[in-house]
C-alpha positions as CSV (number, residue, x, y, z in Angstrom):
1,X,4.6,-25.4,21.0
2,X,5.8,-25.4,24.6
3,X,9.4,-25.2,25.6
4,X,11.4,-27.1,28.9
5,X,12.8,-23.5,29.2
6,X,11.1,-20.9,30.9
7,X,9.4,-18.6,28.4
8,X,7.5,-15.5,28.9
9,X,4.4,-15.2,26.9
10,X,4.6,-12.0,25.6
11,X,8.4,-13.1,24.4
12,X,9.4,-12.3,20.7
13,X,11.5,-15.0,20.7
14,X,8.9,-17.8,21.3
15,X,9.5,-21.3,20.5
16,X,7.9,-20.8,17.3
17,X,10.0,-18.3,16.5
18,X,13.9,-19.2,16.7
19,X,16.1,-15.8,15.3
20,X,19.9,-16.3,13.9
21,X,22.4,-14.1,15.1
22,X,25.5,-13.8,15.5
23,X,27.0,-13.2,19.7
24,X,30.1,-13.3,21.5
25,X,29.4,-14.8,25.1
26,X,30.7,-13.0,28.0
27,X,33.1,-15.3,30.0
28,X,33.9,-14.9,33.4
29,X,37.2,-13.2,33.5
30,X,35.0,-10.0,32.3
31,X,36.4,-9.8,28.5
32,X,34.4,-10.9,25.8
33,X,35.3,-14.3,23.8
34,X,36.9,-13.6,20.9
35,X,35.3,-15.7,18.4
36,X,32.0,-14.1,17.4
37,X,29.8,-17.0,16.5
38,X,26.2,-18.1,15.3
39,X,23.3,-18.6,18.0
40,X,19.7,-18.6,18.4
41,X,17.6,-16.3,20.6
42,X,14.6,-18.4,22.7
43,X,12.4,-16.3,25.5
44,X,15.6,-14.5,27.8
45,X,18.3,-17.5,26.4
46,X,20.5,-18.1,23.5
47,X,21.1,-21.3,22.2
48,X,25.2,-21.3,21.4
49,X,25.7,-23.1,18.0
50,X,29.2,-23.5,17.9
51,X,29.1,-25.4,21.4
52,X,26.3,-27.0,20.6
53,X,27.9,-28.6,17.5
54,X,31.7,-28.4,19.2
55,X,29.9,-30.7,21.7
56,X,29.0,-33.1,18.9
57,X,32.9,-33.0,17.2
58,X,34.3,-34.0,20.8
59,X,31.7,-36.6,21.6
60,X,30.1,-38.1,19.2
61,X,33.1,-39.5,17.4
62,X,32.7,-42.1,20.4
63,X,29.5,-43.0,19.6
64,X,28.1,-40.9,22.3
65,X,25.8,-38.1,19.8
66,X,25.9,-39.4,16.4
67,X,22.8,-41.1,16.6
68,X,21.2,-38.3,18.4
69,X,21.7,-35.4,16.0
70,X,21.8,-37.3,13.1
71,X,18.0,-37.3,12.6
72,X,18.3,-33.5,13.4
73,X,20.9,-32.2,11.2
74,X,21.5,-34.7,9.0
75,X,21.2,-32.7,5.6
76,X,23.3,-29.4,7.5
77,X,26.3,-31.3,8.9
78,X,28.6,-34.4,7.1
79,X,29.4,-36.5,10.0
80,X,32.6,-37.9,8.3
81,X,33.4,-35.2,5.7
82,X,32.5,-32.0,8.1
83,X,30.9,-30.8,4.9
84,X,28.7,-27.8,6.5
85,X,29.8,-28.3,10.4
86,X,31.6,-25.5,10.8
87,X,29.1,-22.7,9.3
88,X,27.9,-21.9,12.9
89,X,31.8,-21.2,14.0
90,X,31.5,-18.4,11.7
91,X,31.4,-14.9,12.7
92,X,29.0,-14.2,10.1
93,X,25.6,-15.7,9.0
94,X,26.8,-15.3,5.4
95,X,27.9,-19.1,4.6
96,X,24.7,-20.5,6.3
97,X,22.4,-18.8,4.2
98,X,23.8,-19.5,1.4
99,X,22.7,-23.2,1.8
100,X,19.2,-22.0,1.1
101,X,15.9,-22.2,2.5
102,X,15.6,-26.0,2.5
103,X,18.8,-26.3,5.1
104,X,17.2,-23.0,7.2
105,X,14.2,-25.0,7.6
106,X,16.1,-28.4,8.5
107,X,17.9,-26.5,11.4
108,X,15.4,-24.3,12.3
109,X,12.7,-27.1,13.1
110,X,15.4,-29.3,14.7
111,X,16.4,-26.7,17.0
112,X,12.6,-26.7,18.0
113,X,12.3,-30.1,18.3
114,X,15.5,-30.2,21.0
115,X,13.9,-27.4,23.0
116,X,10.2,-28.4,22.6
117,X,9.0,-29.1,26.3
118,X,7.6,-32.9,25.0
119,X,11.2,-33.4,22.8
120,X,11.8,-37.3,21.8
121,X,15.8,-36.4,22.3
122,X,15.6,-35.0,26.1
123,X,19.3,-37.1,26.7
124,X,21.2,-34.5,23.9
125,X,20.3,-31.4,25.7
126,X,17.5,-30.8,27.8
127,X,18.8,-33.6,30.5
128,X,22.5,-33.0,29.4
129,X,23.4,-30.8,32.1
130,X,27.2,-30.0,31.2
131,X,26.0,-29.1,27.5
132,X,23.1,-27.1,28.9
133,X,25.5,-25.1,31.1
134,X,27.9,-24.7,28.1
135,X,25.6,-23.7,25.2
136,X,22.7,-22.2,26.8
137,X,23.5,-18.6,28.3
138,X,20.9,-15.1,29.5
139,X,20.7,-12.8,26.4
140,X,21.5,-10.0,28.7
141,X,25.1,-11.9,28.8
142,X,26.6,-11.5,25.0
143,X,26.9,-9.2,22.7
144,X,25.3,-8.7,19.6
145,X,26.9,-7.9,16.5
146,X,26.2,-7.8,12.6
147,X,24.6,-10.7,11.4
148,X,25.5,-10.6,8.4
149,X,28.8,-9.2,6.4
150,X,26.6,-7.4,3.8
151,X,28.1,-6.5,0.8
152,X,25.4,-4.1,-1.0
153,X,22.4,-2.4,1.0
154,X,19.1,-1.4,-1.1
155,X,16.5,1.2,0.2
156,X,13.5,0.9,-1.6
157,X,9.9,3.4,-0.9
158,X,7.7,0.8,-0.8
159,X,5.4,2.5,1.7
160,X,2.4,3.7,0.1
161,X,1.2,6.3,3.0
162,X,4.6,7.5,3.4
163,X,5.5,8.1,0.1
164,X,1.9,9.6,0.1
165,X,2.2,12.4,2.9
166,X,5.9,13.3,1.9
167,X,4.8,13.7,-1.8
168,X,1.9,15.7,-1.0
169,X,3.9,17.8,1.8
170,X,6.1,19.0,-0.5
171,X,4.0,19.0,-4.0
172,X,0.3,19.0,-3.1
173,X,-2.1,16.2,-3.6
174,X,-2.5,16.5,-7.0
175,X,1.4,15.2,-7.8
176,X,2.2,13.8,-4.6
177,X,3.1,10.1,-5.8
178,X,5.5,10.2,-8.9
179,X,4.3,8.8,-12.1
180,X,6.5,5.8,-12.2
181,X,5.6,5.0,-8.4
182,X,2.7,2.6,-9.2
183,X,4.5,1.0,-11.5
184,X,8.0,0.0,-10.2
185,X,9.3,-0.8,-6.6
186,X,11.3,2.8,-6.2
187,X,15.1,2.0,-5.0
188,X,18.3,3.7,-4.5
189,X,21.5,2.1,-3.4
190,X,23.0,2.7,0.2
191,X,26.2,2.8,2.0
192,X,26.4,-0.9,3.7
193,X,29.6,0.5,5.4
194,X,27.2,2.2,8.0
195,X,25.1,-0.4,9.1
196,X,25.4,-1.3,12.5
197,X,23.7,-3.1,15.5
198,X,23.0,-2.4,19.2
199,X,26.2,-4.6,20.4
200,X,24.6,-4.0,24.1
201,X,22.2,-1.3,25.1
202,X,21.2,1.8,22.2
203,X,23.5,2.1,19.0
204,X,25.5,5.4,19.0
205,X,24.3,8.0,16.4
206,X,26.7,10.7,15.5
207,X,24.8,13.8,14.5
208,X,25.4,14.1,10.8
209,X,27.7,17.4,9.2
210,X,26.5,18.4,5.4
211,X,25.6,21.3,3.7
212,X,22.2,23.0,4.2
213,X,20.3,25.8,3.1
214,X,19.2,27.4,6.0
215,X,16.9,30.1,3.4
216,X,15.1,28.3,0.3
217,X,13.7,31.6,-0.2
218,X,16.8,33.8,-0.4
219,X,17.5,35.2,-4.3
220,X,21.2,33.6,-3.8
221,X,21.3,30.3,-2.5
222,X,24.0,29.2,-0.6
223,X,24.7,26.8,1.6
224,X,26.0,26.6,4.7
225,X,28.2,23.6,6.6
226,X,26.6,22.2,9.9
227,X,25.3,19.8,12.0
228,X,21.6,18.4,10.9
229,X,19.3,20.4,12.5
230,X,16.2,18.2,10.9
231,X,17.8,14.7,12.1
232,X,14.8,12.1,11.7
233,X,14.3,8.2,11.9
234,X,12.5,6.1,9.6
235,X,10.8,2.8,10.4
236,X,11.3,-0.2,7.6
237,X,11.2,-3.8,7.9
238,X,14.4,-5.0,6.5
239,X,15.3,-7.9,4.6
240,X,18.7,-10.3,4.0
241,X,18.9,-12.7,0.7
242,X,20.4,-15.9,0.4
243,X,21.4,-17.1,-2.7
244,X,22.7,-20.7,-3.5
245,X,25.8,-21.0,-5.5
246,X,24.4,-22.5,-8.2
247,X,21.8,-19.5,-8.6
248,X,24.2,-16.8,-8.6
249,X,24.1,-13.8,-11.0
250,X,21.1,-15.1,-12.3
251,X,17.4,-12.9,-12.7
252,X,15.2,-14.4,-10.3
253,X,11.8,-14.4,-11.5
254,X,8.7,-13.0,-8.8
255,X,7.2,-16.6,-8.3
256,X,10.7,-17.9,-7.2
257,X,12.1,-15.0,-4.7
258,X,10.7,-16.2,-2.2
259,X,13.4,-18.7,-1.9
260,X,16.2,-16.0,-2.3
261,X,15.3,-14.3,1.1
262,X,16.7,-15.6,4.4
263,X,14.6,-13.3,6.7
264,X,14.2,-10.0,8.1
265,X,15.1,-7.5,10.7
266,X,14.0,-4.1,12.0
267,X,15.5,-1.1,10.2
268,X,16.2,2.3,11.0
269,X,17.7,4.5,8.5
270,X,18.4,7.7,9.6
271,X,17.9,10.7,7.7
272,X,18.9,14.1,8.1
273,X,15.8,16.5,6.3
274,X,17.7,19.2,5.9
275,X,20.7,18.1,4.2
276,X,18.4,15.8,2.1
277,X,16.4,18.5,1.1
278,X,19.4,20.6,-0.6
279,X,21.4,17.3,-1.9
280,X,18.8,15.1,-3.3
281,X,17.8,16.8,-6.8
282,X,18.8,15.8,-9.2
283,X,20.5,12.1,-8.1
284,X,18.5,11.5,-4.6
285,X,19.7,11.5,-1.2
286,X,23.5,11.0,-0.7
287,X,25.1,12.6,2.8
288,X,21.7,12.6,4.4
289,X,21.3,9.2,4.5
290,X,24.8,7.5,4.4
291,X,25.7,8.3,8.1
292,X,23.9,5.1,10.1
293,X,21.6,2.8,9.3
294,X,20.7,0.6,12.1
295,X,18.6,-2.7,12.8
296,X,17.9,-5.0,15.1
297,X,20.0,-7.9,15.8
298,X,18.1,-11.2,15.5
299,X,17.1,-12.2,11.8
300,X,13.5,-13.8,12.0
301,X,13.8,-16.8,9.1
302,X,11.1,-16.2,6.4
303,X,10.0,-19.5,7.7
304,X,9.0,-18.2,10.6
305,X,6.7,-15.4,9.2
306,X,4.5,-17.5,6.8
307,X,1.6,-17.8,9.5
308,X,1.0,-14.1,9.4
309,X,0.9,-13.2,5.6
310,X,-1.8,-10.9,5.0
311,X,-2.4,-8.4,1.8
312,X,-1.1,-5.5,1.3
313,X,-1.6,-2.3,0.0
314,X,-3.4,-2.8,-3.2
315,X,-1.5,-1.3,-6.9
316,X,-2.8,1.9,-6.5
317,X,-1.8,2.4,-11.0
318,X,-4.4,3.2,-13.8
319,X,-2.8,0.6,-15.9
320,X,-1.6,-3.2,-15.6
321,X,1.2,-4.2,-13.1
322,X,4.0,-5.4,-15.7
323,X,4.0,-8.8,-16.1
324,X,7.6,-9.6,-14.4
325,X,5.9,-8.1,-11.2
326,X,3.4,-10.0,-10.9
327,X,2.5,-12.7,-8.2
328,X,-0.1,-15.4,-8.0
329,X,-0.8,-15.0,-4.1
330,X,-2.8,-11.9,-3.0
331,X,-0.9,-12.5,0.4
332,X,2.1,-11.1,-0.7
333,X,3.3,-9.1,2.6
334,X,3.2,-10.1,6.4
335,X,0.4,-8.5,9.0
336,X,3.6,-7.2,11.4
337,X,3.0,-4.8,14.1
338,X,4.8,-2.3,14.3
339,X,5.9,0.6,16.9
340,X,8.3,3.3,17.6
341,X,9.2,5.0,21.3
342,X,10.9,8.4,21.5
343,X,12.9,8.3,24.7
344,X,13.8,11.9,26.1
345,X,15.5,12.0,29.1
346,X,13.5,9.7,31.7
347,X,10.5,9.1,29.6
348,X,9.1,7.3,26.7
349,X,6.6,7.9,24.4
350,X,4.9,5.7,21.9
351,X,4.8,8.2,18.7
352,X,3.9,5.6,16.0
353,X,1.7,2.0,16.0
354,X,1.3,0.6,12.2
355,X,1.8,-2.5,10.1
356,X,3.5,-3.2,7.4
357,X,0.5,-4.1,5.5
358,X,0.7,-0.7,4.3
359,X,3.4,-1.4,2.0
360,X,2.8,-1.8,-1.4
361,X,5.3,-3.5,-3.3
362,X,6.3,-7.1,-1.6
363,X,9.9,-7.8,-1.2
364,X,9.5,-10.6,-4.1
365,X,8.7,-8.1,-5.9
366,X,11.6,-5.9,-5.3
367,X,13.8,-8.6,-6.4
368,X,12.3,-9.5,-9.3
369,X,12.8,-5.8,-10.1
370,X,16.3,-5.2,-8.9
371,X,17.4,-8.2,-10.8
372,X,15.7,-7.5,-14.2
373,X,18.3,-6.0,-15.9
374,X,21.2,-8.1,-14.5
375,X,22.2,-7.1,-11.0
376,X,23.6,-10.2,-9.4
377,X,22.4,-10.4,-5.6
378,X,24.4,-12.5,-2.8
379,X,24.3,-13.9,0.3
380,X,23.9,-11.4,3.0
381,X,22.7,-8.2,0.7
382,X,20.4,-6.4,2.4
383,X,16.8,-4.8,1.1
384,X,15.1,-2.1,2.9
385,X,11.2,-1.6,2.3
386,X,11.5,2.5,2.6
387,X,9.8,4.1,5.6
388,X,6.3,2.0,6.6
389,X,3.0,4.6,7.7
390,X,-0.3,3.6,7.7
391,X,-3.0,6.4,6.8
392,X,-3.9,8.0,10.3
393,X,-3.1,10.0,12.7
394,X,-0.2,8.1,14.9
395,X,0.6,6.1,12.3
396,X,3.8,8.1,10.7
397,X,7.1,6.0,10.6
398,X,8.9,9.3,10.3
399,X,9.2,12.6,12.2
400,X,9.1,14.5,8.7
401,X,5.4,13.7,8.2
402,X,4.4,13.6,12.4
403,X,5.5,17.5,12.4
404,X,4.3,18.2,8.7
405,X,8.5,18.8,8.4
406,X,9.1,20.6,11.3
407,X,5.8,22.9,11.3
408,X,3.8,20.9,14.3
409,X,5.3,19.5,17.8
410,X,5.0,16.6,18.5
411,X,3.6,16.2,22.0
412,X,6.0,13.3,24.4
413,X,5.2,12.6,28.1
414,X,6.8,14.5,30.9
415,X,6.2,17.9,29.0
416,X,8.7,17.9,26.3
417,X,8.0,18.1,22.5
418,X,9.8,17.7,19.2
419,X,9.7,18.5,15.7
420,X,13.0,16.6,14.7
421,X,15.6,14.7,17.2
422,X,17.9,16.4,20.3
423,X,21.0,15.3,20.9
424,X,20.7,12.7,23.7
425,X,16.7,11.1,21.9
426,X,16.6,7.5,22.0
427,X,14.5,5.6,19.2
428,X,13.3,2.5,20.1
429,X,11.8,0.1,17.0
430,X,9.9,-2.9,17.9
431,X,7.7,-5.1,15.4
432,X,5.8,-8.8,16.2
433,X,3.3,-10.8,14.9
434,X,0.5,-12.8,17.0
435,X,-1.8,-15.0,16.3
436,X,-5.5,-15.4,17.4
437,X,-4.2,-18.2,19.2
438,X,-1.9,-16.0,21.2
439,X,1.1,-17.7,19.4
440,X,4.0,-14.6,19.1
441,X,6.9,-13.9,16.6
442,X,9.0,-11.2,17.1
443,X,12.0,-9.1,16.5
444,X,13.7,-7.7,19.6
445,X,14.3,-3.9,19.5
446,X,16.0,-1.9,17.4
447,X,17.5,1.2,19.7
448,X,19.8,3.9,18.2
449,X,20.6,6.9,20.5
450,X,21.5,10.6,19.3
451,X,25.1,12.1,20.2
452,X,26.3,15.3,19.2
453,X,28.1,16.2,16.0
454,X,31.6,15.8,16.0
């Protein structure tokens, strides 16, 4: 598909692509509006739902729009009752979701068919000059917050490779994956509280505090309280669930959970090594990973991956996948590039290219398995896949396995090299899919910059 806007090819945010988020447009006294709102991103632009639909409220009671967006929106939006109008005014995606992947389809597609170059509608908003100027707006011109208000946050180790290299780091090859590994999707809850978003530029990262043993070896352990000194990223795709009302609490079987997600995001979750290696037996990880999680911005609508499923990593188990895991496609992840820059002062170095074929367990999957013994998901929960390598050199999603925990630099441009993050790093995350037809879907960035402890 072609669009009447200007769209570079190499843009994630192609026609065929069309990412929720939530903005608040800068206006031109210099403050920004108030009322955080719903939008989609397309090539440089976003599209402004609220105006776009405000536009409809003040004219189409006239007879001006109804016709016009009716064929459009027509299962999203009541015309006389106002039923679902107002979801988009919302300062979260939260309520949208929750209509389920029929109504993200509806708007999604309709939303393509107004900006498609050859549109049948050109009079509601390609030739509408006074609601182009109100709801269309530069990217670079609003700010970005959460998408969603997420109640509970799920990090799962789906990532064979990863899972892998850190197991055999630290227990040889013999024992590096865990018994139960090939047999379950591996989770632990997080702290939603400390998710957060690049509002304009990098998001802010705070240099952890927790305790740390600077000396496994000593005969006494203790402990002493200080900054990280092992502060380390971790690539993951993540991914936001919608459930309808009349699904709620329920255990959603693997052949219908597809329907439960509302698309995915870019996710970094921070990790400080060294508190994480003194905290995490016997419960897991606690202080180590509760300080920041970040991700990118725009939500890419499961709808919008399906072109680029591919296989993933194989069960890698002696025995039978239990039978509430299994699924009846072998194309049960998406072929997503994936790469991570290291900024250090002026320059940046690409330190990891992979795909998230190498995970291993499919996000279906994860929520068959997180809802198997009764734990109600909502709208706007979020699932992380746990850090994504592939099985090569250069393809590590964390510094922990690049520099074999601290034991190897890792080379950057203009001379420097790291083992774990400086104060002042900048982590860039980007991931997109592309056809052989040069069609492109992607996700934006994903920056977090390190600041010193406070």
């Amino acid at each position: 598909m072609r669009s009447w806007l200007a769209i570079d090819s190499d843009s994630d945010f192609s026609l065929d692509n069309i990412p929720f988020g939530i903005v608040s447009p800068l206006i031109k006294r210099g403050h920004w509006d108030d009322e955080p709102r719903a939008a989609v991103a397309i090539g440089e632009y976003i599209l402004d739902l609220k105006k776009l639909f405000d536009y409809y409220y003040t004219q189409g009671k006239s007879g001006h729009a109804v016709n016009k967006f009716d064929h459009l929106f027509s299962c999203v939006i009541g015309y006389d009752t106002c039923k679902y109008g107002d979801v988009f005014t919302r300062s979260t995606l939260n309520d949208f979701a929750s209509l389920g992947r029929a109504a993200h389809r509806q708007v999604r597609e309709g939303i393509q068919v107004l900006l498609r170059e050859d549109t049948p509608y050109p009079q509601v908003l390609k030739d509408d000059q006074l609601l182009r100027s109100t709801a269309i707006c530069l990217r670079k011109d609003v700010e970005m917050h959460l998408p969603f208000a997420i109640g509970d946050y799920t990090d799962f180790y789906a990532g064979y490779h990863h899972a892998f290299a850190v197991g055999e780091m630290f227990r040889g090859a013999a024992n590096a994956i865990q018994p139960n590994y090939n047999h379950l999707p591996v989770g632990y809850h997080g702290r939603a509280s400390s998710i957060g978003v690049a509002a304009c530029g990098s998001a802010a990262i705070t240099r952890p505090v927790g305790q740390i043993l600077l000396d496994p070896s000593a005969e006494v352990r203790k402990p002493t309280t200080a900054p990280s000194r092992k502060l380390d990223f971790e690539l993951e795709l993540g991914c936001f669930i919608c459930v309808p009302p009349d699904q709620a609490g329920a255990r959603v079987d693997v052949g219908e959970a597809d329907e439960h997600i509302f698309g995915y995001v870019l996710l970094n979750d921070w990790s400080a090594r060294d508190i994480q290696a003194w905290e995490y037996v016997p419960l897991g990880p606690f202080n180590s990973k509760n300080f920041a999680t970040t991700i990118s911005p725009w939500v890419v609508l499961a709808d919008a991956l399906e072109p680029f499923r591919a296989k993933g990593i194989p069960n890698q188990g002696p025995t039978p996948i239990q039978d509430y895991l299994k699924e009846d496609r072998e194309e049960s992840c998406f072929d997503i590039k994936l790469e991570v820059d290291l900024i250090a002062g002026d320059n940046a170095t690409t330190i990891c290219r992979t795909s998230s074929t190498n995970l291993m367990w499919s996000f279906p999957q994860m929520i068959a398995h997180h809802t198997l013994g009764g734990c109600a998901l909502r709208s706007g929960d979020l699932l992380g896949s746990g850090t994504i390598s592939g099985p090569n050199e250069g393809e590590s999603g964390s510094l922990l396995e690049l520099s074999r925990n601290g034991t190897k630099d890792v080379l950057l441009a203009g001379m420097e090299s790291r083992t774990f993050l400086k104060d002042g790093d900048e982590v860039v995350l980007r991931g997109y899919c592309k056809s052989a037809a040069g069609v492109r879907v992607g996700f934006g960035e994903c920056r977090g910059k390190v600041y010193p402890a406070k």
